[in-house]
C-alpha positions as a Markdown table, in Angstrom:
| # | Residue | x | y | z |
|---|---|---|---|---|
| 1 | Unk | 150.2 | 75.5 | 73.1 |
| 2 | Unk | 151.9 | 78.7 | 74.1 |
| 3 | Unk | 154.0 | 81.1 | 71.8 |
| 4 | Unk | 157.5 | 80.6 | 72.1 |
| 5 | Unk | 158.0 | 83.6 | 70.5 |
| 6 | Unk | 156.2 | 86.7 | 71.3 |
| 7 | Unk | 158.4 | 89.3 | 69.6 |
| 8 | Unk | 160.7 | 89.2 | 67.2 |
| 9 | Unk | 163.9 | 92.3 | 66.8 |
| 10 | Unk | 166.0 | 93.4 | 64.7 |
| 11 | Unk | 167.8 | 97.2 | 64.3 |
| 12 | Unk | 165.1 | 98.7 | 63.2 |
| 13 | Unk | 162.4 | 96.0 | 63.4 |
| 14 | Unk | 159.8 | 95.1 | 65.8 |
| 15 | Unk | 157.0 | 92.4 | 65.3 |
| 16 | Unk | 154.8 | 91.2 | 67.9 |
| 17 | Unk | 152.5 | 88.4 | 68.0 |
| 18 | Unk | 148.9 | 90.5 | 67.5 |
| 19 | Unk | 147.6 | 90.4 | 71.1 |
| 20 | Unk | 144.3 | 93.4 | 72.6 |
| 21 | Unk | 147.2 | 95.8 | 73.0 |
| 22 | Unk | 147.6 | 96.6 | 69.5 |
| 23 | Unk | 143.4 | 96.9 | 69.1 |
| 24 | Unk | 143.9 | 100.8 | 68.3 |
| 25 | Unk | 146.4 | 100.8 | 65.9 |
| 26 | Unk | 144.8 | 97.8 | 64.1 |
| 27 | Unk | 141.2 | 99.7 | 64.4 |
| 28 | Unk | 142.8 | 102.5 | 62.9 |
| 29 | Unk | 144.1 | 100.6 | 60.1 |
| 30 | Unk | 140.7 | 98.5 | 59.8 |
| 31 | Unk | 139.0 | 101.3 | 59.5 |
| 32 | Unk | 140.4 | 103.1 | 56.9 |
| 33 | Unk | 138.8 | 103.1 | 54.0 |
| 34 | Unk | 141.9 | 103.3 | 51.6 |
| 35 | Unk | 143.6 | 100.6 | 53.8 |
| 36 | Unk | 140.4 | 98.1 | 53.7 |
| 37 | Unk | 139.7 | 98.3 | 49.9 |
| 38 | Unk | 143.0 | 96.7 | 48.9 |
| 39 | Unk | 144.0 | 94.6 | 52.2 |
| 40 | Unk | 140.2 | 93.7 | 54.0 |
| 41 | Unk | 138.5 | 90.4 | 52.6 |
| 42 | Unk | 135.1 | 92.5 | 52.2 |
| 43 | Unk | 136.6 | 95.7 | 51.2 |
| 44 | Unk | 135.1 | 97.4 | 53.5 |
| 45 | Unk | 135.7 | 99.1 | 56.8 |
| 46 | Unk | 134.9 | 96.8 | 59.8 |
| 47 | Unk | 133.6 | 97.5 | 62.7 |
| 48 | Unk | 134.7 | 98.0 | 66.5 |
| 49 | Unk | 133.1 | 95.0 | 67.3 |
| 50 | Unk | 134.5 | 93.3 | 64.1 |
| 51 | Unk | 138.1 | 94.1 | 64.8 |
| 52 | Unk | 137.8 | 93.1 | 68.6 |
| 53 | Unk | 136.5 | 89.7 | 67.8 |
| 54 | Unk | 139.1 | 89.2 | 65.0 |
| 55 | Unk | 141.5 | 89.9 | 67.5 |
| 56 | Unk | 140.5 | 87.2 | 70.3 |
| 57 | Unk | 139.9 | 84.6 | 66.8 |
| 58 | Unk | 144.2 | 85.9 | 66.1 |
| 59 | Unk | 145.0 | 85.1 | 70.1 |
| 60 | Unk | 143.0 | 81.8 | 70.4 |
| 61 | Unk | 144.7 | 80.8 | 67.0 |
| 62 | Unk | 148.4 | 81.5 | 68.7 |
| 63 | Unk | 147.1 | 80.0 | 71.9 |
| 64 | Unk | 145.9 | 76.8 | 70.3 |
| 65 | Unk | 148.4 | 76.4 | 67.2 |
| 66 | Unk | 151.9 | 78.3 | 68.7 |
| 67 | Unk | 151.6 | 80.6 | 65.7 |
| 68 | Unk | 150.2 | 83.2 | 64.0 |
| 69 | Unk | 149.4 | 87.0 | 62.8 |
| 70 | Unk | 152.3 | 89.8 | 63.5 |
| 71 | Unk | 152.0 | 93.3 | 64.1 |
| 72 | Unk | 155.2 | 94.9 | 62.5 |
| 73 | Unk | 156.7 | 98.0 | 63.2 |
| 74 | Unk | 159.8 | 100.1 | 63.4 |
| 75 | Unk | 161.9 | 100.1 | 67.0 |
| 76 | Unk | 160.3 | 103.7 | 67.3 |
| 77 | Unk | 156.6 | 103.1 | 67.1 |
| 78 | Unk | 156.4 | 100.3 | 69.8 |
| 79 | Unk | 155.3 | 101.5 | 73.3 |
């Protein structure tokens, strides 16, 4: 089922249904220890590999189901 809705807006506002684009910022995040050991399921930094497979298991999971996981931002940080 596709995503009817790949981005939501709003002033100031920007999420994005996750897709391999955002694989650096979310591998910067993943791998942050500070960020991991309050937000990660294991606590733990993952991977490259780790964050690149959760990614295609977050795209999959919005190509079969029509929703999912966001990436949110402000206007400014968006390419």
């Amino acid at each position: 089922m596709p995503n009817p809705i790949a981005t939501l807006t709003t002033a100031r506002l920007l999420a994005e249904a996750i897709t391999p684009l955002h694989f650096h910022d979310l591998y910067r995040l993943n791998s942050d220890p500070k960020v991991v050991k309050t937000l990660a399921s294991v606590g733990k930094p993952l991977s490259e590999e780790a964050n690149r497979e959760q990614i295609e298991q977050y795209v999959a999971h919005w190509r079969q189901e029509g929703f999912g996981y966001w990436v949110f931002g402000d206007n400014y940080s968006f390419p």
